[in-house]
N, C-alpha and C positions, 0 to 999 in steps of 0.2 A: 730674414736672417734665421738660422736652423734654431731648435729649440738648444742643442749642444754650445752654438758658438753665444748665444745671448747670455747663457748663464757663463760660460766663459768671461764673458764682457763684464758678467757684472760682478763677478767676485773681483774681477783686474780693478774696477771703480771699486769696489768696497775695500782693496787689500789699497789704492794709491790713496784714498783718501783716511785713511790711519785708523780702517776698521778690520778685523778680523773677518772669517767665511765660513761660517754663519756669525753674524755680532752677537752669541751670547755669552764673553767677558763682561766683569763687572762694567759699570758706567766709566768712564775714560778709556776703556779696552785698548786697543793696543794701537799708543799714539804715534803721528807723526813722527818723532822726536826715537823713534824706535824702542818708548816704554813696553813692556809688556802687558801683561793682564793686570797686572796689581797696580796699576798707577792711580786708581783710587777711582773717587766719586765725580765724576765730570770736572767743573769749573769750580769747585770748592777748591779749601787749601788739600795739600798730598798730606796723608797721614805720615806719620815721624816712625819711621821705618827703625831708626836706633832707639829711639824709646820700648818701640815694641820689642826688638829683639832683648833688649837686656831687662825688661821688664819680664817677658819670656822666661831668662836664663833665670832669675829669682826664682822657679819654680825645681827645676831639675837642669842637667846638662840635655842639650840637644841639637843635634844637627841642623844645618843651613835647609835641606830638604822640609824637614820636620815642623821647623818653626813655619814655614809655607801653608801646610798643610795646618796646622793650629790657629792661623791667623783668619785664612780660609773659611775654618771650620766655627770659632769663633766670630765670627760677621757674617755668617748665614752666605757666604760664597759674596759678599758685597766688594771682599778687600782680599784679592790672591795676590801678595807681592811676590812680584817676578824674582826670577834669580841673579838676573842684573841689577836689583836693588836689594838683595839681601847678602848676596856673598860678597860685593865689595864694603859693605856695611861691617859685614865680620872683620873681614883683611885691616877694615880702619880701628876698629875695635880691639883687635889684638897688637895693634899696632902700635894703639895709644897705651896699649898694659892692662885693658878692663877686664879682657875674656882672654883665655889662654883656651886652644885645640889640642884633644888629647886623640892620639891614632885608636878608629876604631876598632872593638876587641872582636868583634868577627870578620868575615873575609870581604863583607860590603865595601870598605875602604871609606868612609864615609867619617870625617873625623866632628867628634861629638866638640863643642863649646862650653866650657863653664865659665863662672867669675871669677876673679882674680879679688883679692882682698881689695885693692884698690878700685875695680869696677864697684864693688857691693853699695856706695854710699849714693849714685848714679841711678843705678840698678832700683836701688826701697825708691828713690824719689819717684822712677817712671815707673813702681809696678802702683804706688800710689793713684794715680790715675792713667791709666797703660791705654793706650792708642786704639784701641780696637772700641773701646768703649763710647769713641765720638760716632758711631755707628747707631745709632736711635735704631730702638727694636723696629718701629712702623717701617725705617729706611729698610731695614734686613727683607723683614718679612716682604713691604714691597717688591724688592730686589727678586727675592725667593718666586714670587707670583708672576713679574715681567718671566726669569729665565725658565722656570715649569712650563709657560704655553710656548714661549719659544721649542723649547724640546717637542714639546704636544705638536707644532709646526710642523718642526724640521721632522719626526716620525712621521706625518701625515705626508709630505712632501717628498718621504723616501717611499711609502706605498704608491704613490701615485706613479712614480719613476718606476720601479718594480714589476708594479700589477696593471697601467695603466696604457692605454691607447699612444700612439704619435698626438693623437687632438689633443688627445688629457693630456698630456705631457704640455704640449705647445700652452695648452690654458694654463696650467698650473706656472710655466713662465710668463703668462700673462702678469698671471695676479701675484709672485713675489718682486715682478719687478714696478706693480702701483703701490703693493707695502712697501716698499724698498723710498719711491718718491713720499709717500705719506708719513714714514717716521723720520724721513731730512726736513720734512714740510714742519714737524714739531718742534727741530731743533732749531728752525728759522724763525716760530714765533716771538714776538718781543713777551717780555711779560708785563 
């Protein structure tokens, strides 16, 4: 099989079995179930995506985009919720009377969220212990160390493709398709 059509093959097996191409989303990346990247830490509970956002909002008003980027930014890149779980989050939110969207004032179209007198007493409970915080610094930093050498990887693996021979090339799909068997081999162990 060509070195083209193998990686083919294997991102088709990494994108059916509910992994992104290259897997460096947080842990649960992007599931069967067609979560996105934010669907949290593997087989632990899903963090509380409307905690966060109105825990969030106790802070300032802010965008559906924004609050992504903060949560993100906040869990050391452990916890990106998707946009299919924060903008129907809002729609419920505003729905119920907590947050009201105000059109934004420059031309981005991007309309900002704040609380509503009635979200605020919701709002102080979840900024009290706010969702991002069940994020243990060791998990982040973890986190932080797996997704660096994956980069460190996929940059090595783009020289190679680049600067490299048909052998190198062929080798180089050698050997991410034994990592490829050796980190499903991790997820098969019992504990």
């Amino acid at each position: 099989m060509s070195f083209h059509r193998r990686m083919h093959a294997m991102h088709e097996e990494s994108r059916m079995r509910g992994f992104g191409f290259p897997p460096f989303g947080p842990p649960g990346g992007h599931g069967p179930h067609g979560h996105g990247r934010g669907r949290g830490r593997g087989r632990g509970r899903r963090p509380n995506v409307r905690g966060a956002v109105l825990a969030l909002l106790t802070e300032r008003p802010m965008h559906g985009y924004e609050m992504i980027q903060e949560l993100d930014s906040r869990t050391g890149g452990a916890w990106r919720p998707s946009p299919g779980s924060i903008y129907p989050t809002l729609q419920l939110l505003e729905d119920e009377g907590l947050i009201v969207a105000t059109p934004a004032e420059t031309g981005g179209g991007r309309k900002r969220f704040s609380l509503t007198e009635a979200g605020q007493a919701e709002a102080t409970e979840a900024a009290q212990t706010p969702p991002w915080e069940e994020f243990a610094q060791d998990t982040i930093n973890s986190w932080q160390e797996i997704r660096d050498a994956g980069f460190q990887a996929m940059n090595a693996l783009r020289q190679v493709m680049v600067n490299g021979t048909d052998e190198q090339r062929e080798r180089a799909a050698q050997v991410l398709e034994e990592t490829r068997r050796k980190l499903y081999a991790i997820l098969a162990e019992t504990e």
